[in-house]
PLY file of the C-alpha trace (Angstrom):
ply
format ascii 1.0
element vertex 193
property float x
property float y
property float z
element edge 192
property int vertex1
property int vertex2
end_header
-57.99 72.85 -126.68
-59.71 70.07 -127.48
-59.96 68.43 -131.35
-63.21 66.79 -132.68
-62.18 63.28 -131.84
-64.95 62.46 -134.54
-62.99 63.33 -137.43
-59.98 61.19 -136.58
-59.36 57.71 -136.62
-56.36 56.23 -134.40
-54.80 53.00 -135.71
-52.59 50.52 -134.02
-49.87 48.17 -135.78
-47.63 45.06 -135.79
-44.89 46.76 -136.63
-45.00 48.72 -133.46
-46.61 52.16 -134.47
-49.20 53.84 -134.36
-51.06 56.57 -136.54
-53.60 59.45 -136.59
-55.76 59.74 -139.41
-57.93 62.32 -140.77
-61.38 61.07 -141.76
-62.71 64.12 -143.41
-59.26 64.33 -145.41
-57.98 60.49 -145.69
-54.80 61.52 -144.62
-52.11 60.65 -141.85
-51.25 63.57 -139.04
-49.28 61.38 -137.49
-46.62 58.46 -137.21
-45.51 57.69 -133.71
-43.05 55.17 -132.62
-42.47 54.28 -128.81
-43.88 50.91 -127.79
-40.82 48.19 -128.41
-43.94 45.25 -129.45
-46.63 45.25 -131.48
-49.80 47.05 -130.45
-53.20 46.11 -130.08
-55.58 48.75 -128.63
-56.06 52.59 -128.49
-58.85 54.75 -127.46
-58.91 58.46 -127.49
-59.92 60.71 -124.01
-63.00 62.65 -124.04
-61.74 65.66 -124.69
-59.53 64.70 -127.82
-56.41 65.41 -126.44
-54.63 62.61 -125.26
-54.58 59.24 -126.96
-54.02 55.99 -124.96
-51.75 52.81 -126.68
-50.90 49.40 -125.44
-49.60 46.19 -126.67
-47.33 43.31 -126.32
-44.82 45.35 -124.21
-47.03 45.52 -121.76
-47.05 48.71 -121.01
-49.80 51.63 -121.33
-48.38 54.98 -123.41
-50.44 58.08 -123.01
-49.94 60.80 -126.00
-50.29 64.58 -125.99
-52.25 64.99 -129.51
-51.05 68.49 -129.20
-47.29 67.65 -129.36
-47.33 63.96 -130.37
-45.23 63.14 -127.17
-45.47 60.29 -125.29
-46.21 61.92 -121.51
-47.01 58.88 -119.74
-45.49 55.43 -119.39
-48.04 52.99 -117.68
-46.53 49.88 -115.67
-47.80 47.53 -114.13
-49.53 44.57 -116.19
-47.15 41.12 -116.04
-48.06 40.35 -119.67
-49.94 41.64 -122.84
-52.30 44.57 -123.07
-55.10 43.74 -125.77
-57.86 46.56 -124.42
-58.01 50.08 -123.47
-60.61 52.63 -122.64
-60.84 56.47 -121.15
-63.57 57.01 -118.32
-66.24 59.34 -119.57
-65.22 61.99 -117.50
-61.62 61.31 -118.27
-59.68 61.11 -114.99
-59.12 56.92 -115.21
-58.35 54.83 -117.04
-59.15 51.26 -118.28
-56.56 48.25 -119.46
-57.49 44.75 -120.29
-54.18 42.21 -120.11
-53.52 38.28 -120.98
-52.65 38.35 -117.17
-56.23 38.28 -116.30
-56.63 41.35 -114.68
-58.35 44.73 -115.50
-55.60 48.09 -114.37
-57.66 51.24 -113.44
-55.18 53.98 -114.06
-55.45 57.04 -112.09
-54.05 59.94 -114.93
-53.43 62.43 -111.92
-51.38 60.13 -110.03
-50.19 58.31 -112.72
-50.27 55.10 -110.76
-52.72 52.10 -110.90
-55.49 53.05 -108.16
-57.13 49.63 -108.53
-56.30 45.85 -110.15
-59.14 44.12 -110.35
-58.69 40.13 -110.64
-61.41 39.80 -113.39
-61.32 36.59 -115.66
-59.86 33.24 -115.90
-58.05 34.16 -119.21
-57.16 37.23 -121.41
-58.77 39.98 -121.73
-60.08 40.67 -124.64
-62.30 44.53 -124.60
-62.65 47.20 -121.92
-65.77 49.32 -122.44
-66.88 52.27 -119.39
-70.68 53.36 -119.83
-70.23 55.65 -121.97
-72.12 58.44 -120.80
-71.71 58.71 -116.43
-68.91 56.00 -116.31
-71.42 53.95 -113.53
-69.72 50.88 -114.74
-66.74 48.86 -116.99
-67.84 45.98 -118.81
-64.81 43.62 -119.88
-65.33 40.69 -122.47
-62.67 37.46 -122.42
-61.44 34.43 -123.63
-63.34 32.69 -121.03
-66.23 33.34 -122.94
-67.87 35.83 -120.05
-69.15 39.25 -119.97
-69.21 40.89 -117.22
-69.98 44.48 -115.63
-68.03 45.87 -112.26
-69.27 48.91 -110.49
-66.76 52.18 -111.24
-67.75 53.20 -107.37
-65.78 50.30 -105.36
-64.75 47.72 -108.68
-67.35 45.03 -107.32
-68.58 42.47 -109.97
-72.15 43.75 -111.04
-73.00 41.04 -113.18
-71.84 38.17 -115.20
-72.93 37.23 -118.43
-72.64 33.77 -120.32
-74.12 32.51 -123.29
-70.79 32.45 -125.87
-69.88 29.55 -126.60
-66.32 30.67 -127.56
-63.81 33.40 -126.74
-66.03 36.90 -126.25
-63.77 39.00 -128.64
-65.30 42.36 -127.80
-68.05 44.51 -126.56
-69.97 47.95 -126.68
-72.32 49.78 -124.66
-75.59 51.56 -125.73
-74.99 55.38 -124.52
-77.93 55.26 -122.22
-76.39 51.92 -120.66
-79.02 50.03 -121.09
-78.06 47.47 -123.73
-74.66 45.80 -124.57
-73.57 44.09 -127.75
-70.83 41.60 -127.95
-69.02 39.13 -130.57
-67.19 36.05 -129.94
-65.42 33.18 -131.60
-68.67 30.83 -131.87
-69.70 33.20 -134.91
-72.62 34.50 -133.05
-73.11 38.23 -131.57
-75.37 39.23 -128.92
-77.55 41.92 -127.37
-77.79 41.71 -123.74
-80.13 43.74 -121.54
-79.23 45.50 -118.13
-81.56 44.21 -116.26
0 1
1 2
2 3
3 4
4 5
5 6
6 7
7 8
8 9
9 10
10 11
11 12
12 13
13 14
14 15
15 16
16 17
17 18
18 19
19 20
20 21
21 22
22 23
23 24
24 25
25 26
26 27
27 28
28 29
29 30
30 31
31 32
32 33
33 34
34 35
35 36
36 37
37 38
38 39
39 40
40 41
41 42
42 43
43 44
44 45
45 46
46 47
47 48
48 49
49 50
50 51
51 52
52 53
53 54
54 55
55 56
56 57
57 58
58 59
59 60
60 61
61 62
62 63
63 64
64 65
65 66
66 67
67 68
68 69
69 70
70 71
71 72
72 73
73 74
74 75
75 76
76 77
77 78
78 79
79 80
80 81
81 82
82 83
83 84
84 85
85 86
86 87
87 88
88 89
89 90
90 91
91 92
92 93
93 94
94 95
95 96
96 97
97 98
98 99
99 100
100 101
101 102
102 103
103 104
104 105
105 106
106 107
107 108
108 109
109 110
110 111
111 112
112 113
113 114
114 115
115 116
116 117
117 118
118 119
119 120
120 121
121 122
122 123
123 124
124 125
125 126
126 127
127 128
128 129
129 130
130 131
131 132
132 133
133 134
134 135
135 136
136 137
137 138
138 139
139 140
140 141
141 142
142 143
143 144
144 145
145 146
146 147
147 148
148 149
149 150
150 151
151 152
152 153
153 154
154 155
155 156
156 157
157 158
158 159
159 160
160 161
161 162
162 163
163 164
164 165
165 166
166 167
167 168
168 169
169 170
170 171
171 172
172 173
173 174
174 175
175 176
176 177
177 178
178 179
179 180
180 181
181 182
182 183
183 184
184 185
185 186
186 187
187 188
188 189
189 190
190 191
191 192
């Protein structure tokens, strides 16, 4: 069964944990140790029972919330992962890495089904549309935005206007409208158009 992914809150750390917090209660379910470097990202699957981590190891960990077991080791990426995110239907999924590229992870096959070459520098946020997974936006140092096709992983659009490194990035649930923040102290709301 699945938990009300709602009431928790997953946290990643420096010193190479991470943790599962209840909202509701303010209190930790769980401590988990695994990754060898620190971690940056996490993001939780649809259905609240897996949990996806990543770091400085490069690799991608996927966690039964059930057990607390690590049940998938992710390779691929040559150097750091800073973003993650489950497909809205839950069978891929995302990873942004400081080697430029964007991993689509096929959870079946548990194998990489895509790489797509995506920025000129790190990768800084992976975000699917959140509610038919029609398309990944990614954010990066480069100071772009841009939005690739979940069909066949072909650039959609790009989106400039930062002036400094595009830290992250969110998607309206109808699709519609994306918000990012960057360096230069600014945020923006973009359109799809």
């Amino acid at each position: 069964g699945g938990r009300d992914v709602g009431r928790y809150i997953g946290t990643t750390s420096f010193d190479c944990t991470w943790r599962l917090w209840d909202a509701e209660r303010c209190s930790e379910l769980l401590l988990q140790e695994g990754h060898t470097r620190a971690l940056y990202a996490i993001t939780f699957h649809p259905d609240g029972s897996l949990v996806a981590t990543a770091g400085l190891d490069s690799l991608v960990r996927v966690w039964d919330l059930r057990t607390g077991k690590s049940i998938q080791v992710l390779q691929g990426h040559v150097k750091q992962i800073l973003a993650l995110d489950f497909s809205a239907n839950g069978a891929s999924l995302a990873s942004g890495s400081d080697d430029h590229t964007i991993r689509l992870w096929d959870l079946r096959k548990k194998k990489a089904a895509y790489t797509i070459p995506a920025h000129s520098s790190l990768i800084s946020h992976v975000r699917f549309q959140p509610t038919y997974g029609r398309f990944l936006m990614s954010t990066s140092y480069d100071n772009k935005v841009k939005l690739w096709s979940t069909r066949d992983y072909t650039l959609l659009k790009t989106m400039e206007g930062h002036e400094g490194r595009v830290m992250c990035g969110d998607i309206s649930d109808d699709g519609q409208h994306f918000a990012t923040a960057a360096m230069d102290h600014t945020w923006k709301l973009w359109g799809h158009s």
